[in-house]
C-alpha atoms as a printed R data frame, in Angstrom:
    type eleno elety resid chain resno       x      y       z
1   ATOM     1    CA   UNK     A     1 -20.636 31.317  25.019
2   ATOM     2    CA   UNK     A     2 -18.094 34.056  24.187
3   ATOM     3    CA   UNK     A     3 -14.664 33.284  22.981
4   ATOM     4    CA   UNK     A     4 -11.321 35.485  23.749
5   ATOM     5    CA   UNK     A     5  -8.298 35.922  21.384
6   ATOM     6    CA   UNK     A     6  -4.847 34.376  22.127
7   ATOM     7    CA   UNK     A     7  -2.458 35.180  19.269
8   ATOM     8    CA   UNK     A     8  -4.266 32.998  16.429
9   ATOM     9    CA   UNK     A     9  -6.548 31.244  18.538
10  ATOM    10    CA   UNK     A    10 -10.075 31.275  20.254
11  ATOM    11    CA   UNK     A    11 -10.004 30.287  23.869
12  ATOM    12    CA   UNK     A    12 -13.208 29.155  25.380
13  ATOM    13    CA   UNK     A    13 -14.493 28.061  28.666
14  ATOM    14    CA   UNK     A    14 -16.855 26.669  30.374
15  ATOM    15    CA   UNK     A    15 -18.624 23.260  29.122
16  ATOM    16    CA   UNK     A    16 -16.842 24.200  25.632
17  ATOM    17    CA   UNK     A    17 -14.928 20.752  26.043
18  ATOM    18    CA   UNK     A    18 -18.133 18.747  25.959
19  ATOM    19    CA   UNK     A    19 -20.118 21.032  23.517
20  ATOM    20    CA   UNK     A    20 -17.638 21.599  20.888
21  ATOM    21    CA   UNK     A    21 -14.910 19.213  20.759
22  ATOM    22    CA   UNK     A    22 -16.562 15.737  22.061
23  ATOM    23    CA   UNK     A    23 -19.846 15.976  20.491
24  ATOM    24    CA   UNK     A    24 -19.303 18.530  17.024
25  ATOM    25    CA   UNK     A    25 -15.276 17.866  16.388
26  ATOM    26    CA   UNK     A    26 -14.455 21.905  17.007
27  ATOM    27    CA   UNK     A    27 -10.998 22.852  18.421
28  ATOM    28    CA   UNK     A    28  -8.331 20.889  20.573
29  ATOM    29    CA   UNK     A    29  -8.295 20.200  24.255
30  ATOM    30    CA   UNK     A    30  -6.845 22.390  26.827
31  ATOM    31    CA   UNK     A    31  -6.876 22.253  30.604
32  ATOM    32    CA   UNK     A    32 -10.139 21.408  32.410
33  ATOM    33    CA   UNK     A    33 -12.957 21.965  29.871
34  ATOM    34    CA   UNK     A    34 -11.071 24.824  27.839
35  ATOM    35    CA   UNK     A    35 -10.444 24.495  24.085
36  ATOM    36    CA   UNK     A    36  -8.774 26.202  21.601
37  ATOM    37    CA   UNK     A    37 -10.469 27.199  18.019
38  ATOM    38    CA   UNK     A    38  -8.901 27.973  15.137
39  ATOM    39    CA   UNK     A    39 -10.354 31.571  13.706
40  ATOM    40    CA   UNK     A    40 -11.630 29.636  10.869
41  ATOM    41    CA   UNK     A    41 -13.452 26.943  13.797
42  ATOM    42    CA   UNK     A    42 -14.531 30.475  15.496
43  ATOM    43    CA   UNK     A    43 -15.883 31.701  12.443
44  ATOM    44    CA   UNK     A    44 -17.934 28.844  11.666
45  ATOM    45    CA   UNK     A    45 -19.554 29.135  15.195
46  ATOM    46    CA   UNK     A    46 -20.278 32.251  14.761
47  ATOM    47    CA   UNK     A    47 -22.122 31.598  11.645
48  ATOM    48    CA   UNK     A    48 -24.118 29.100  13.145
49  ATOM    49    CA   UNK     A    49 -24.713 31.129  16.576
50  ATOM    50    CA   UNK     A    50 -23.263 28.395  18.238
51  ATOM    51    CA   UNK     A    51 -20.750 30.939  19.145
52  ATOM    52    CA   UNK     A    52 -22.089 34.693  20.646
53  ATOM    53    CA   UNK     A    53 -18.967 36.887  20.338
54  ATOM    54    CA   UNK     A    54 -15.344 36.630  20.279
55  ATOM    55    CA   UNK     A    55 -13.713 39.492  22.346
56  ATOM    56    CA   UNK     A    56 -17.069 41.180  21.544
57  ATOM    57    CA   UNK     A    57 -17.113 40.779  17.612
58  ATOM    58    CA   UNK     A    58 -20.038 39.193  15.989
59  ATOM    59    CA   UNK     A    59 -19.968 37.397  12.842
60  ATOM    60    CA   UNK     A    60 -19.407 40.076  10.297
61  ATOM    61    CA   UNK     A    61 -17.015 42.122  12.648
62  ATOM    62    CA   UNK     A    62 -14.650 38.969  13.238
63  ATOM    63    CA   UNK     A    63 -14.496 37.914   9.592
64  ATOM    64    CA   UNK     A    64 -13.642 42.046   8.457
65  ATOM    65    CA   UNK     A    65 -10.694 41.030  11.640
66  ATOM    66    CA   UNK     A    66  -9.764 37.895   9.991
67  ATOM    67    CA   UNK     A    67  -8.416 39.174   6.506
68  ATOM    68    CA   UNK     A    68  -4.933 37.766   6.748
69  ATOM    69    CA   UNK     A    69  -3.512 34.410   5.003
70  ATOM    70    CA   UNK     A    70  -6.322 34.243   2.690
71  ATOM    71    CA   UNK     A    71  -8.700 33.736   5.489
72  ATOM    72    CA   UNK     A    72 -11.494 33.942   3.362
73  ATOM    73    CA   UNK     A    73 -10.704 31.297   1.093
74  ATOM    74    CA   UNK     A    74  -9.991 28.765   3.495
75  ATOM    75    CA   UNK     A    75 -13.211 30.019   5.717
76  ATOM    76    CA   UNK     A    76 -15.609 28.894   2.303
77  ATOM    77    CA   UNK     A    77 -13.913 25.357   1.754
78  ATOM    78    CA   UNK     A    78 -13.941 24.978   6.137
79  ATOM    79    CA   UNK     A    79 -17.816 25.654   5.736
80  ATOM    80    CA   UNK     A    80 -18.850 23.928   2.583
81  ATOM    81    CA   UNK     A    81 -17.145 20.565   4.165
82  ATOM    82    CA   UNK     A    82 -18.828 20.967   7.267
83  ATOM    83    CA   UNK     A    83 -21.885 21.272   5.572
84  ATOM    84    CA   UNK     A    84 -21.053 17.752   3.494
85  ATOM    85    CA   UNK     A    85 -20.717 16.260   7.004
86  ATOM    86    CA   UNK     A    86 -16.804 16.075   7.604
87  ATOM    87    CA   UNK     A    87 -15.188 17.327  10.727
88  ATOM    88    CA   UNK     A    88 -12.169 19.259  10.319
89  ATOM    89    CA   UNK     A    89  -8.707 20.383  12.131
90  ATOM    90    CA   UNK     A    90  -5.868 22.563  11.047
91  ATOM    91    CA   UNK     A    91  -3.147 20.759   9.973
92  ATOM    92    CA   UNK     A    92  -0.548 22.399  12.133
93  ATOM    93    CA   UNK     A    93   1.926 21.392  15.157
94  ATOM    94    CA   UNK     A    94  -0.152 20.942  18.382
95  ATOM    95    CA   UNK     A    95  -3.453 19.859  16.196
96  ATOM    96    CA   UNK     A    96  -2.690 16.924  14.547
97  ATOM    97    CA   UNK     A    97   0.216 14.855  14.413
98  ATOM    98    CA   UNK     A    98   2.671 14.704  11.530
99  ATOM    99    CA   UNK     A    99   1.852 17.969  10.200
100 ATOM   100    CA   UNK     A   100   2.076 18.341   6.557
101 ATOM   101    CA   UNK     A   101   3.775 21.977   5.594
102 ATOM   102    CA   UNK     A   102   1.447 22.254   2.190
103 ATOM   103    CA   UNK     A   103  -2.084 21.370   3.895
104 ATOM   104    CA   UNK     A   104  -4.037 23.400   5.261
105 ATOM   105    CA   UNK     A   105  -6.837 21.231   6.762
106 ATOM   106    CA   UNK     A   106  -7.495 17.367   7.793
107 ATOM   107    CA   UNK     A   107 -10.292 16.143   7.115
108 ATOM   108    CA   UNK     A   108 -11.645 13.332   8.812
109 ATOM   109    CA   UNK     A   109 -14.110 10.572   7.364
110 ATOM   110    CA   UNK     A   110 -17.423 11.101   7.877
111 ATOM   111    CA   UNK     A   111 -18.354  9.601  11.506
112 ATOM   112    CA   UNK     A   112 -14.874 10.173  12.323
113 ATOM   113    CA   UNK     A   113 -12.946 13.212  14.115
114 ATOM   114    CA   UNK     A   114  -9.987 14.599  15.805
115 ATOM   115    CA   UNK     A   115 -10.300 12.246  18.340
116 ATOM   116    CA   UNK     A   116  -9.610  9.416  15.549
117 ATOM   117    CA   UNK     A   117  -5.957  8.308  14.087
118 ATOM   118    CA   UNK     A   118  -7.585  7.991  10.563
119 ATOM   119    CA   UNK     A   119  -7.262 10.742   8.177
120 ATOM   120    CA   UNK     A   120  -9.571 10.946   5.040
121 ATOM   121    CA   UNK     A   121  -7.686 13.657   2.993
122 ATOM   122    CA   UNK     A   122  -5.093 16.167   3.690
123 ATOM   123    CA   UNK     A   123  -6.446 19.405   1.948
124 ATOM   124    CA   UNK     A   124  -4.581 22.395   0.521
125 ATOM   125    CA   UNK     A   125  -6.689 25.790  -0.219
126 ATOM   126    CA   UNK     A   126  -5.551 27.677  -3.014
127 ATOM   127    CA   UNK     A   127  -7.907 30.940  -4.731
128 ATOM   128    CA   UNK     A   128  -8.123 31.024  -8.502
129 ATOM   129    CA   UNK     A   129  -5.650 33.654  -8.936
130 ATOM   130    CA   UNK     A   130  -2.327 31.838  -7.044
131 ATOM   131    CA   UNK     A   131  -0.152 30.181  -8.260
132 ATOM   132    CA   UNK     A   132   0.731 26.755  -7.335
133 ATOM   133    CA   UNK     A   133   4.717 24.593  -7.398
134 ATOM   134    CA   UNK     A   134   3.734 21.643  -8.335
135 ATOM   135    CA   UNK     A   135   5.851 20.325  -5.573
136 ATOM   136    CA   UNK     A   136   2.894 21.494  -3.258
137 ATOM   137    CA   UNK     A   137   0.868 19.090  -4.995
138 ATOM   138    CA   UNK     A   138   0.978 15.104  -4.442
139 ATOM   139    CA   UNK     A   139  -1.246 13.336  -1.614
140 ATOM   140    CA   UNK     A   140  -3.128 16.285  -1.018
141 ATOM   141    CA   UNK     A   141  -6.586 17.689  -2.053
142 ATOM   142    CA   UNK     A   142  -6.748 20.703  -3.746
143 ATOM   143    CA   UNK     A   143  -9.311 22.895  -3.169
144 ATOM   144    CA   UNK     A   144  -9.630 25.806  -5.249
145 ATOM   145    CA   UNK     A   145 -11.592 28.953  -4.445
146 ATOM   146    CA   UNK     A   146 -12.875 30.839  -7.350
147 ATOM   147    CA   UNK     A   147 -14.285 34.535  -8.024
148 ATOM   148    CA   UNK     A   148 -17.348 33.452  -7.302
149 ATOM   149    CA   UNK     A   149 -16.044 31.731  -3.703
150 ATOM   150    CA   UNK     A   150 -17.217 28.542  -5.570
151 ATOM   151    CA   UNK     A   151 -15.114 25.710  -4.853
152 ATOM   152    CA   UNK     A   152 -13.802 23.232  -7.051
153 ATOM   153    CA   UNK     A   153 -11.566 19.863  -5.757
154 ATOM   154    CA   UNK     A   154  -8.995 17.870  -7.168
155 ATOM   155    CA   UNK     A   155  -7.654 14.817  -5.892
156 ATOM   156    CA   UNK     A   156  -3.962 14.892  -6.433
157 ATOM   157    CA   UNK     A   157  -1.202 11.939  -5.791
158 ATOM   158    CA   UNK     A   158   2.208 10.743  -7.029
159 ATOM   159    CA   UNK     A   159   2.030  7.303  -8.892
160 ATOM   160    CA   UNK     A   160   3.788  4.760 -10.169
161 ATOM   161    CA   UNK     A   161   2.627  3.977 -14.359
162 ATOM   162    CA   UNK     A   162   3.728  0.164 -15.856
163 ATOM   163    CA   UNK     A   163   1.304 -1.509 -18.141
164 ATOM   164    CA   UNK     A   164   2.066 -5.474 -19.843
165 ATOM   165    CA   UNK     A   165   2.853 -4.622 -23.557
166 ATOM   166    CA   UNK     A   166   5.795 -6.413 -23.733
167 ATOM   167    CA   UNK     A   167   6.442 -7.875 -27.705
168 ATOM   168    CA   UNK     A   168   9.732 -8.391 -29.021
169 ATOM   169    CA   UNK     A   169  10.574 -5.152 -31.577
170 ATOM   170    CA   UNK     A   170  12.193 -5.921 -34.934
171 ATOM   171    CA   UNK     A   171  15.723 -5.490 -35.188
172 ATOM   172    CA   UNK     A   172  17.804 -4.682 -38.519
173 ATOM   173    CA   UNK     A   173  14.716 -2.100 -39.568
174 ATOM   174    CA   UNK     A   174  16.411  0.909 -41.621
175 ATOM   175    CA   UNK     A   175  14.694  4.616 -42.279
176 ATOM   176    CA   UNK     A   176  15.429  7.675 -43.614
177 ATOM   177    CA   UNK     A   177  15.003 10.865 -41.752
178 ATOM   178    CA   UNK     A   178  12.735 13.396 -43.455
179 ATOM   179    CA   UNK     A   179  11.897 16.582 -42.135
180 ATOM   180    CA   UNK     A   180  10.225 16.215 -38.946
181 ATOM   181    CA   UNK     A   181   9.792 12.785 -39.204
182 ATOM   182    CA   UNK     A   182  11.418  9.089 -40.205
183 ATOM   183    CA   UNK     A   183  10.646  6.590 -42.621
184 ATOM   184    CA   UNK     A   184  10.466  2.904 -42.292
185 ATOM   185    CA   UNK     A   185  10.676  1.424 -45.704
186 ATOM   186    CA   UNK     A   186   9.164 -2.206 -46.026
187 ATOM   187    CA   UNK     A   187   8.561 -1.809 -42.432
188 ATOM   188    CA   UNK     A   188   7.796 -5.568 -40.734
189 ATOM   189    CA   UNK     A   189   4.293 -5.938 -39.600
190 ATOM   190    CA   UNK     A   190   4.554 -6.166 -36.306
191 ATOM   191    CA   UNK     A   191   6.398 -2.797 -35.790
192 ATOM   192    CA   UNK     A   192   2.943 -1.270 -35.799
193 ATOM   193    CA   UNK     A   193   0.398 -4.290 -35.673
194 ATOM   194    CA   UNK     A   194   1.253 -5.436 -32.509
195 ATOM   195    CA   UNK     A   195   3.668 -2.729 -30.937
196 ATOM   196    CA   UNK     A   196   1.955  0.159 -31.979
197 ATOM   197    CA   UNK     A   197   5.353  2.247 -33.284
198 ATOM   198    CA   UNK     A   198   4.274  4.803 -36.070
199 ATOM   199    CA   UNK     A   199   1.173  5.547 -38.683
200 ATOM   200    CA   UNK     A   200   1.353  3.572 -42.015
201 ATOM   201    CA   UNK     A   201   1.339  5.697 -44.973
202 ATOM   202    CA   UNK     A   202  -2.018  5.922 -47.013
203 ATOM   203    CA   UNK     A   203  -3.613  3.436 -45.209
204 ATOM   204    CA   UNK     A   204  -4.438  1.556 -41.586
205 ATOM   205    CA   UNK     A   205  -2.898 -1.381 -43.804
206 ATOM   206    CA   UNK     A   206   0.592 -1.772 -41.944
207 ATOM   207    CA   UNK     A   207   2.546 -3.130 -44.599
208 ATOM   208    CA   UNK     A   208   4.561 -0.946 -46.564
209 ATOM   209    CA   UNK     A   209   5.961  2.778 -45.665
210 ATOM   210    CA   UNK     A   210   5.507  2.972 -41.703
211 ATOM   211    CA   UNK     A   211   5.947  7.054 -40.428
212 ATOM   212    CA   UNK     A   212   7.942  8.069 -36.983
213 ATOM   213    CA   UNK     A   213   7.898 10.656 -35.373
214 ATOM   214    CA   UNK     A   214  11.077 11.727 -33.823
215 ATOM   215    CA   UNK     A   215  10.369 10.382 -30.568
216 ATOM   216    CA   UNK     A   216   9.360  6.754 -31.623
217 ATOM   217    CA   UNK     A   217  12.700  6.915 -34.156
218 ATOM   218    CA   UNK     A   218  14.729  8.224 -31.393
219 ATOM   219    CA   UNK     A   219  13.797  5.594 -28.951
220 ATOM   220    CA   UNK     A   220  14.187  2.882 -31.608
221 ATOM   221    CA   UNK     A   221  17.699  4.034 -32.656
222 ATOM   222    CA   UNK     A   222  18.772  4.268 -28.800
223 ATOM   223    CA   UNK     A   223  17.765  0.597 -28.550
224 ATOM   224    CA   UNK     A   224  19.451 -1.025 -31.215
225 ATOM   225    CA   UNK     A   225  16.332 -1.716 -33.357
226 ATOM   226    CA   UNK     A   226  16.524  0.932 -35.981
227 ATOM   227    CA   UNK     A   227  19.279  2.413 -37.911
228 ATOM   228    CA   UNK     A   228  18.710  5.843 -39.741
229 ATOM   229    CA   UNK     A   229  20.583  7.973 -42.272
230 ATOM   230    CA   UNK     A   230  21.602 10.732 -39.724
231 ATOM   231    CA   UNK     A   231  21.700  8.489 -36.541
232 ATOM   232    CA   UNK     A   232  20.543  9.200 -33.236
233 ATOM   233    CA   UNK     A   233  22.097 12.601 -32.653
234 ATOM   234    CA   UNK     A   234  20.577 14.325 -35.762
235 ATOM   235    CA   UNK     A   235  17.410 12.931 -35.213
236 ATOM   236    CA   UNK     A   236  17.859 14.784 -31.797
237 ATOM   237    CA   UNK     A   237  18.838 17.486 -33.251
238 ATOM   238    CA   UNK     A   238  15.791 17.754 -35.246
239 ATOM   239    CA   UNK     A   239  13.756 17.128 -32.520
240 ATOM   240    CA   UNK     A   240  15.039 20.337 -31.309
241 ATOM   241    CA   UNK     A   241  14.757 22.037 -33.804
242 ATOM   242    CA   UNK     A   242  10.988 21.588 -34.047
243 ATOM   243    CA   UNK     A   243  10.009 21.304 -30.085
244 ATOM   244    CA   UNK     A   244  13.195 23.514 -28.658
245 ATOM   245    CA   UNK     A   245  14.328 22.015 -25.116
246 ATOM   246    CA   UNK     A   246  10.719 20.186 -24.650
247 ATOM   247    CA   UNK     A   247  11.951 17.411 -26.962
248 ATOM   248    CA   UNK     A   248  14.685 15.914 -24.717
249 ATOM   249    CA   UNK     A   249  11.832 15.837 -22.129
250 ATOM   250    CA   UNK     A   250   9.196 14.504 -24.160
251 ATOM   251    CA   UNK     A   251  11.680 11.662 -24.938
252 ATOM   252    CA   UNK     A   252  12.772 11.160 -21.652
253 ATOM   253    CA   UNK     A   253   9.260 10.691 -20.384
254 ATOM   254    CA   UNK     A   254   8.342  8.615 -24.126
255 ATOM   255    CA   UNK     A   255  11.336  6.367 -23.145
256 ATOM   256    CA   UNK     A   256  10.357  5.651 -19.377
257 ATOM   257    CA   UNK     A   257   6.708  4.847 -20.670
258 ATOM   258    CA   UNK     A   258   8.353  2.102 -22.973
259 ATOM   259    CA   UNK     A   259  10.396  0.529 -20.913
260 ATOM   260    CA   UNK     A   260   7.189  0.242 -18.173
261 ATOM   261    CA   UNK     A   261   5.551 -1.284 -21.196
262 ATOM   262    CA   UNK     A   262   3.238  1.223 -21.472
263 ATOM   263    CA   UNK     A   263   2.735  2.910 -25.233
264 ATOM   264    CA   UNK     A   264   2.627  6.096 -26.003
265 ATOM   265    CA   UNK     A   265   0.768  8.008 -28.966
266 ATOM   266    CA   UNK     A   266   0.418 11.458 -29.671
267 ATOM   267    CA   UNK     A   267  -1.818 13.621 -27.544
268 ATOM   268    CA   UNK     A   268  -2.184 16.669 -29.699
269 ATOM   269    CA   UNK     A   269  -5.600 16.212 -30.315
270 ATOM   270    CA   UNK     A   270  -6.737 16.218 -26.541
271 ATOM   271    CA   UNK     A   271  -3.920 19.131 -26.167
272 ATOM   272    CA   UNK     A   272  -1.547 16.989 -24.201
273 ATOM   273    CA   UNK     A   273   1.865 15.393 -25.095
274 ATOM   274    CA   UNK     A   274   1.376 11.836 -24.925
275 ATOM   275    CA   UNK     A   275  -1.893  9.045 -24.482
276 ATOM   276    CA   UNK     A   276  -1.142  5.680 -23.290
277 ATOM   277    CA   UNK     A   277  -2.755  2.049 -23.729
278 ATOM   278    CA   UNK     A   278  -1.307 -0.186 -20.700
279 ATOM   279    CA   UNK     A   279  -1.984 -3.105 -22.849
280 ATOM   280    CA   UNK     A   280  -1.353 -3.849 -26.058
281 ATOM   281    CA   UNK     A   281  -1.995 -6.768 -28.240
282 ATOM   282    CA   UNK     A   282  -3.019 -5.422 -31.792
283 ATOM   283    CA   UNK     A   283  -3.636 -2.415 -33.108
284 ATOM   284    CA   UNK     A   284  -6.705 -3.553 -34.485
285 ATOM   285    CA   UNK     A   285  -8.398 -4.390 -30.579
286 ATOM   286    CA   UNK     A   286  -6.591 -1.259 -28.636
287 ATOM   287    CA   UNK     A   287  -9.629 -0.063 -26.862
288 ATOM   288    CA   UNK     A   288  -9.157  3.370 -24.872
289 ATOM   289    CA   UNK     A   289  -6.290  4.900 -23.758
290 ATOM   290    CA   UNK     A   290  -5.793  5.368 -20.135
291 ATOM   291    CA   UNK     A   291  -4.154  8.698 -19.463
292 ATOM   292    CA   UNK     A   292  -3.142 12.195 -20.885
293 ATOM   293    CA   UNK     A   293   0.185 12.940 -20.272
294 ATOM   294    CA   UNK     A   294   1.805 16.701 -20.030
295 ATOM   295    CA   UNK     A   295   5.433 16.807 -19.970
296 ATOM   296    CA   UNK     A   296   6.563 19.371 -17.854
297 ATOM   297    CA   UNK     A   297   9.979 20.777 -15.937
298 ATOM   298    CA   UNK     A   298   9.930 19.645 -12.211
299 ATOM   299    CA   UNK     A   299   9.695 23.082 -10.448
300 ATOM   300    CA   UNK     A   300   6.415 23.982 -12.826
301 ATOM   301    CA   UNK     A   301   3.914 26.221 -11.218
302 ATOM   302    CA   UNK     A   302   0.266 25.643 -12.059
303 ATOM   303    CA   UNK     A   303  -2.188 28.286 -12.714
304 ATOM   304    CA   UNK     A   304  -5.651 26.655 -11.142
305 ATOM   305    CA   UNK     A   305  -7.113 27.316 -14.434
306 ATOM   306    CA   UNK     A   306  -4.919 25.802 -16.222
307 ATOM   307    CA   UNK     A   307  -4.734 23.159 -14.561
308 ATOM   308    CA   UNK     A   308  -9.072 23.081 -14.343
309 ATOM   309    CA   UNK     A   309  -9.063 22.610 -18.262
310 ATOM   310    CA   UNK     A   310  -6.698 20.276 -18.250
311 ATOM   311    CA   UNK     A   311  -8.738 18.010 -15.702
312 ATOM   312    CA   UNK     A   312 -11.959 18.575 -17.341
313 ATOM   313    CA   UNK     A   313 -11.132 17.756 -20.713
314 ATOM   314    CA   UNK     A   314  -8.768 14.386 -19.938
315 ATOM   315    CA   UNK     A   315 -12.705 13.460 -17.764
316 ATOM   316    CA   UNK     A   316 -14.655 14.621 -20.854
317 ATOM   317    CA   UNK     A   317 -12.530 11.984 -22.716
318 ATOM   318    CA   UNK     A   318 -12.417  9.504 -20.118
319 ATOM   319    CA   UNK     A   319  -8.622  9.687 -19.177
320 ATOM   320    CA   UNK     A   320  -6.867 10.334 -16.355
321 ATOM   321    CA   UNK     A   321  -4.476 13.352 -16.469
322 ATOM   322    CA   UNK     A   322  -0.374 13.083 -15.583
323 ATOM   323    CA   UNK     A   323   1.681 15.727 -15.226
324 ATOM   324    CA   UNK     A   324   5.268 14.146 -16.090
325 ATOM   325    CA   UNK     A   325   7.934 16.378 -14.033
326 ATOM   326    CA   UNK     A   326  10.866 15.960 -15.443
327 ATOM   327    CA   UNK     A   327  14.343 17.649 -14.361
328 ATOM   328    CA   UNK     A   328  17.258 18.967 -16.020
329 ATOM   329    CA   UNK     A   329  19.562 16.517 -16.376
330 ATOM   330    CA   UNK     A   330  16.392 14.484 -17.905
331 ATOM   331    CA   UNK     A   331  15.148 12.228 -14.839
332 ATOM   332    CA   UNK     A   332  11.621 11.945 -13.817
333 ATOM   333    CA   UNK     A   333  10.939 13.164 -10.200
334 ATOM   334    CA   UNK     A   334   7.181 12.444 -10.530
335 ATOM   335    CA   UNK     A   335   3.876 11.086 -12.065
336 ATOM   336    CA   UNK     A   336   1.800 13.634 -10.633
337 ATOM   337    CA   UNK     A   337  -2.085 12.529 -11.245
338 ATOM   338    CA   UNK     A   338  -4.703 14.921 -11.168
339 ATOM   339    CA   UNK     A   339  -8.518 14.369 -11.227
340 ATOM   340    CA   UNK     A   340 -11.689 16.208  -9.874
341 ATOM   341    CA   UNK     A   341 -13.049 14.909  -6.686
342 ATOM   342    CA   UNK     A   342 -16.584 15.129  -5.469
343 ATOM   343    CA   UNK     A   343 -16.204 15.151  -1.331
């Protein structure tokens, strides 16, 4: 079976229909028993030798022809899938329907194939050195090529985060800004104990001197519950001060978290800007947090490694990680989760 070229396509004949399409998923239909491959479908057959020549390249000749659009990249995720068993089309106008502008391939459950309404993942090939907009990312698989034409995959989706902490805050609490953070003096119990706001001083023992930090005294200012020498706009101001522009995003994202009764902590140690607990009754019984959270400016571009270490540690931790995108005039566009994916 030989194939000919047709702008970015591989025409062939004969029973190609029947021994490419219906029985292995290759190509789309044309007239009669024609199909037409993708290069990277063309490429594949020629691999296997299920393919002889197209326009009287072999293998190696086609792929030096194919060099374009990083080719290669998406040829080594195209053949490592078909190897796990999936079946494959371009997702592009006159393949599937619906196209999706920032995928690159459908693939199809296992048993499944173009001939099927039901799409597994929509997959988006990226090498190690691009960059990516985040806006690319979000109900699509990423699968990253790297120097070694290994390929790692992350599942990627836009979510929705609420948890059930929902206690009633103490009002009439006073503080006293200090550097970089506030004070709570004779702070009520349940401040920390049950709603998790600040780290006592000197002790886990929650009675007593209760720390802030800027966020948490921000927050608790905005809502009525704390009052501060300074009020709300220094404490802002400090906040800036220490984290420049990030801190009216960090808030932003702290304060959305809060009111979806979810609590935030610190991250710092695991790198990020925020973990969350979902579901808070004591401090004393929190078990794990759920998720690392990055604040970031919608519009961010990822570097795949980057955004590798940032996966692997929130798994080595057992967390999920969330990239908060959060625009200029301080509204969240997106919960943008992120987690390696085994096809």
């Amino acid at each position: 079976m030989n194939g000919r070229l047709r702008a970015d396509e591989v025409i062939a004949g004969g029973d190609a229909r029947q021994r490419y399409y219906d029985s292995r998923g290759y190509g789309r239909p044309l007239d009669g028993n024609e199909i037409a491959l993708s290069r990277v479908e063309a490429a594949h057959l020629l691999l296997r030798d299920d393919l002889d020549s197209v326009e009287g390249m072999n293998f190696r000749e086609f792929l030096q022809d194919s060099t374009g659009d990083d080719f290669a990249a998406r040829f080594f995720v195209y053949a490592d899938l078909r190897e796990r068993g999936f079946y494959l089309s371009p997702d592009r106008e006159g393949w599937v329907s619906d196209p999706l502008s920032d995928s690159d391939f459908v693939v199809y459950p296992r048993g499944g194939g173009p001939w099927d309404d039901e799409v597994l993942y929509r997959l988006r090939v990226a090498s190690e050195r691009e960059s990516i907009p985040a806006s690319q990312l979000g109900d699509v698989v990423l699968a990253v090529v790297d120097e070694e034409s290994e390929i790692t995959y992350f599942e990627t989706d836009r979510i929705e985060i609420s948890g059930t902490t929902n206690h009633d805050v103490p009002t009439n609490v006073s503080g006293s800004l200090l550097a970089d953070r506030v004070l709570v003096w004779d702070a009520p119990d349940e401040l920390h104990h049950e709603s998790f706001y600040g780290q006592p001083m000197g002790g886990r023992n929650p009675a007593g001197v209760l720390q802030l930090s800027l966020v948490e005294a921000a927050h608790l200012v905005a809502e009525g519950n704390l009052s501060v020498s300074g009020e709300y706009d220094e404490i802002v101001a400090r906040g800036r001060d220490v984290k420049g522009e990030r801190f009216d995003r960090r808030l932003c994202v702290y304060r959305a978290l809060r009111e979806g009764n979810v609590v935030p902590k610190t991250g710092f140690k695991f790198g990020a800007d925020f973990r969350t607990y979902a579901d808070v009754e004591s401090v004393d019984n929190l078990g794990h947090s759920e998720y690392l959270i990055r604040v970031l400016e919608d519009g961010h571009t990822f570097s795949p490694r980057d955004l590798a270490l940032d996966v692997r540690l929130a798994h080595g931790v057992r967390k999920k990680m969330i990239f908060a995108l959060v625009t200029e005039n301080e509204r969240i566009t997106d919960w943008l989760s992120v987690t390696r994916l085994t096809p």
